[in-house]
C-alpha positions, -999 to +999 in steps of 0.1 A: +500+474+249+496+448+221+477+461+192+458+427+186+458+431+150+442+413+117+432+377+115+436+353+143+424+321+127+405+336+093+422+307+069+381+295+071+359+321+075+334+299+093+295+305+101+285+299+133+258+314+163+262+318+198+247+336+222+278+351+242+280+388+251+315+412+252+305+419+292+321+394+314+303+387+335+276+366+318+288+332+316+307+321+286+284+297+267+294+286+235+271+275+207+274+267+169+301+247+152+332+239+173+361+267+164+386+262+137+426+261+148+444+288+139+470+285+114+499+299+131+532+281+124+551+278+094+546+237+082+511+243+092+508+268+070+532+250+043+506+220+045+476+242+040+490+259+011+501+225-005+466+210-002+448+240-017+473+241-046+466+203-052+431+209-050+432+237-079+451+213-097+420+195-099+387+220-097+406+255-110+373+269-106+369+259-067+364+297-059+363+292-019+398+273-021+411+300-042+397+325-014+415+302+013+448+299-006+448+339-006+442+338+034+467+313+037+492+336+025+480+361+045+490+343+075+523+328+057+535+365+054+528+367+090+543+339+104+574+339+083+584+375+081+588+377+043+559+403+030+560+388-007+538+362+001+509+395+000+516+395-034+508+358-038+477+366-012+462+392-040+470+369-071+449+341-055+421+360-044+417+376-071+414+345-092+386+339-067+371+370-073+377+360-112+353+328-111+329+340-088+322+378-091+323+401-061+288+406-064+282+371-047+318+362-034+320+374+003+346+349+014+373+364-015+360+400-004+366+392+033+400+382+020+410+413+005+402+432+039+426+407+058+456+414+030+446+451+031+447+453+069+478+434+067+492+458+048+481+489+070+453+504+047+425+497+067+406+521+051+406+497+018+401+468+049+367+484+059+355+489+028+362+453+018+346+437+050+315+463+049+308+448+012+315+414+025+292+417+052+263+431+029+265+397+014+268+375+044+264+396+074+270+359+091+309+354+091+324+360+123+354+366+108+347+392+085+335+407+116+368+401+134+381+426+100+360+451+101+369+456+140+399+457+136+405+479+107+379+506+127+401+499+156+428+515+135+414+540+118+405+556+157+367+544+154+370+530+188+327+525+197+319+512+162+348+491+165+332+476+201+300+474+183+314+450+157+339+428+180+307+419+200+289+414+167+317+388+164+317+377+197+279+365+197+284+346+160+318+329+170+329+329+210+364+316+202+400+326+205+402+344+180+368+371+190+376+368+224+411+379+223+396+412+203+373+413+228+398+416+256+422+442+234+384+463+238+388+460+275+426+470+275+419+496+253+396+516+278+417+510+310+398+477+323+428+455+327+408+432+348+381+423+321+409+421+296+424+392+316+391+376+323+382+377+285+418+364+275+416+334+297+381+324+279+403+328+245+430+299+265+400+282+275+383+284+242+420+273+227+412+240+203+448+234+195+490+248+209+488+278+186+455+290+198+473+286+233+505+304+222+482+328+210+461+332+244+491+331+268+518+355+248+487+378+251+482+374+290+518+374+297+520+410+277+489+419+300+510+408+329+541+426+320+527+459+312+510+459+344+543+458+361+539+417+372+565+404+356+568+373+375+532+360+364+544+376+329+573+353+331+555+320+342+531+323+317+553+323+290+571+297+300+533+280+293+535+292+265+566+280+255+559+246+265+527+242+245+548+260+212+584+255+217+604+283+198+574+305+196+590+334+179+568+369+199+568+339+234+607+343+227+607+382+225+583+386+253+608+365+272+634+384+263+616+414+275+608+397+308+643+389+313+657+423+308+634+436+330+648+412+352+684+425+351+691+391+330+707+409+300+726+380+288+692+354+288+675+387+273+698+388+246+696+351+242+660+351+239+657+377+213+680+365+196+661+332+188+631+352+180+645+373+156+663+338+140+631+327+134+610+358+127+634+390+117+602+418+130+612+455+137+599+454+172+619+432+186+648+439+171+645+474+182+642+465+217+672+444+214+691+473+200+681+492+227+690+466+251+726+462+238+730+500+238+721+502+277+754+478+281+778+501+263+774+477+231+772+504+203+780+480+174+756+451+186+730+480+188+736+492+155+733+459+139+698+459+155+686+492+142+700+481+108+677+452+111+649+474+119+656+497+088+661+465+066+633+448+075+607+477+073+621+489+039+614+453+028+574+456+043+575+489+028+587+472-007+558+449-006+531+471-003+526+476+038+521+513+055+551+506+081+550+552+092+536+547+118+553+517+132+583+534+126+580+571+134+588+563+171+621+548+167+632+575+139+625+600+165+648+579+192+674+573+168+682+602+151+655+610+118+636+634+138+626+654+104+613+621+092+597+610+118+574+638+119+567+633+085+561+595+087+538+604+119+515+631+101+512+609+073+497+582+091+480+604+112+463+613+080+453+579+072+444+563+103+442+583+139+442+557+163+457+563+197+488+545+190+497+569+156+484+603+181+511+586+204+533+584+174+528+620+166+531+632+197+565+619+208+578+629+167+567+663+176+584+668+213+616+654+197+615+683+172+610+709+194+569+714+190+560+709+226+528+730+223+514+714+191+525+676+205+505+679+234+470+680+227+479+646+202+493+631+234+457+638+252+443+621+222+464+593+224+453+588+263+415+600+255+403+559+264+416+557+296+442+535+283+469+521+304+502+527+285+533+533+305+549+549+275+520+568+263+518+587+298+561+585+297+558+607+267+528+630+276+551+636+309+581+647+290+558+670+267+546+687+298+579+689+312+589+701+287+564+730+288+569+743+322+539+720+336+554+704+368+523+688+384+512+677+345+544+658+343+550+648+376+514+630+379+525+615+342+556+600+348+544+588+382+519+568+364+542+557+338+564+541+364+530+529+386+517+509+356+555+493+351+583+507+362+603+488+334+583+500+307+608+504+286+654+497+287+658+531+273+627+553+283+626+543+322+655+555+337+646+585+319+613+587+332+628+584+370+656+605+364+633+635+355+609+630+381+634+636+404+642+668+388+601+682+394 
């Protein structure tokens, strides 16, 4: 499940109507002003950043452009791996917020809840976008903030409420691909992919596409097709060669695919270009599958180097990493790390988090009813109900687990290189 997370496209917060509602069925009619591109690769976002700094030059008391310059960063910290660039984010936003007070300066406030919800404290992010939108309830992206820092904080009908807000100001890639995370998030995989081909259709440029397909090629995949999974990436690919998350969805594909040496291969160029946690603990566990301990460990150092370097600059990474400390040895910290975030922001994916910390340290009973939480949607998460399976498992519950892990491997049986043999190996025990 991909947690479709802060600011597709917000380098302009634009204003726009439309008259487009979340349900699917009505027909997609756009209205207002044509949708910007995203900024999504690095010498777009070089360029960007150049032309707002020559423009400063000029007018140092252009507030917007200081605003945009902060966003820019935003996405530069995104796109390139390298979290300092927040730092840069807050130093020009603030010199917006310097010229033109908050008071009256929604685009620089809007800003702020992009950096914050960059940086994993979305409760900061709400508060931001809530005080933006008191100014100009009319951005679609500030909108597109507040969902998705409500999203986060496990405020799933308030965060619907606001993705459709965004949806009817702005119909474009970036609302509808919240709009279709909505869908995925309640079990409707149908809708999701309906709502994600309006964001390709909706697409005004290759990153918007990129953006569009990786997300219906992880809709595929998780849904156990990874043929369409595979052939949509490759669109992907085509419209953005060397599209770092294309290449490690590839490289997911391919493993599933019994292609370990193309899965490695692909991974590899995705973490060349974008060194993210993620992948490069999926590529750990890949290598480890094969018998390659020191490849694997070279991967899990990544992980650990690259989230103490988020952590360095400012972004909330326990959650994120609470499941792989479990896996890999730091159960004591990963329950830690998991009831911290818990604490901050209890969205299904950190009641997930929790639970699977909380098995792996022995606390079967308390982990379960956090596992219910994290399935309490209707979500379709093969590794959600993999680890509510092994909790009741592990608690004497036969049918619990055995109707569990059946729908683990139902939904994909390649879920995961290390978690589904495991899932098939205990059902056969129940």
């Amino acid at each position: 499940m991909r947690r479709v997370m802060v600011i597709v496209g917000l380098v302009a917060a634009l204003l726009a109507v439309g008259g487009i509602a979340l349900r699917p069925s009505r027909p997609a009619a756009v209205g207002g002003e044509p949708a910007a591109t995203p900024v999504s690769t690095v010498d777009e976002i070089a360029r960007s950043i150049e032309a707002a700094r020559a423009r400063l030059d000029r007018l140092p008391g252009d507030w917007i452009t200081w605003a945009n310059l902060g966003l820019a960063y935003v996405q530069q910290a995104r796109v390139s791996g390298d979290p300092s660039n927040y730092a840069r984010a807050e130093e020009a936003l603030n010199r917006s917020l310097a010229v033109r007070p908050a008071t009256d300066n929604a685009v620089a406030l809007a800003g702020h809840g992009a950096l914050a919800a960059a940086r994993h404290d979305f409760a900061a992010a709400l508060d931001y976008g809530n005080r933006s939108l008191a100014i100009d309830g009319y951005r679609a992206a500030t909108h597109g903030v507040v969902a998705d820092a409500l999203v986060e904080l496990g405020r799933y009908e308030e965060a619907f409420e606001a993705i459709q807000k965004m949806v009817d100001l702005r119909p474009d890639t970036s609302s509808y691909a919240r709009a279709s995370y909505s869908f995925e998030l309640r079990g409707d995989i149908v809708n999701a992919r309906d709502v994600m081909r309006r964001a390709l259709d909706a697409a005004t440029g290759p990153t918007d596409a990129a953006f569009a397909l990786e997300h219906l090629a992880g809709l595929a995949f998780d849904n156990g097709d990874a043929d369409t999974a595979m052939s949509t990436v490759d669109e992907g690919l085509r419209r953005l060669p060397g599209h770092p998350p294309l290449l490690a969805l590839r490289g997911r594909i391919l493993a599933a695919k019994g292609d370990t040496a193309g899965a490695v291969a692909a991974y590899t160029a995705s973490l060349a270009k974008l060194p993210q946690p993620g992948p490069a603990a999926e590529l750990g566990d890949l290598l480890a599958s094969t018998g390659d301990r020191a490849g694997a460990q070279r991967q899990y150092d990544l992980v650990r180097a690259t989230s103490a370097l988020l952590k360095a600059d400012g972004v909330d990474v326990d959650s994120e990493l609470a499941v792989f400390a479990a896996d890999h040895g730091d159960v004591p910290g990963a329950v830690a790390a998991a009831r911290s975030a818990y604490g901050r922001h209890p969205s299904i994916a950190v009641s997930d988090a929790l639970a699977w910390s909380l098995h792996m340290a022995g606390q079967d009973s308390e982990a379960l009813p956090y596992a219910d939480r994290a399935l309490r949607l209707g979500t379709r998460n093969a590794l959600m109900y993999y680890h509510r399976g092994v909790i009741r498992a592990a608690l004497g519950d036969r049918a619990g687990a055995r109707a569990d892990l059946s729908m683990a491997l139902s939904i994909n049986p390649h879920f995961s290189v290390r978690h589904a043999p495991e899932a098939s190996r205990i059902l056969g025990t129940l």
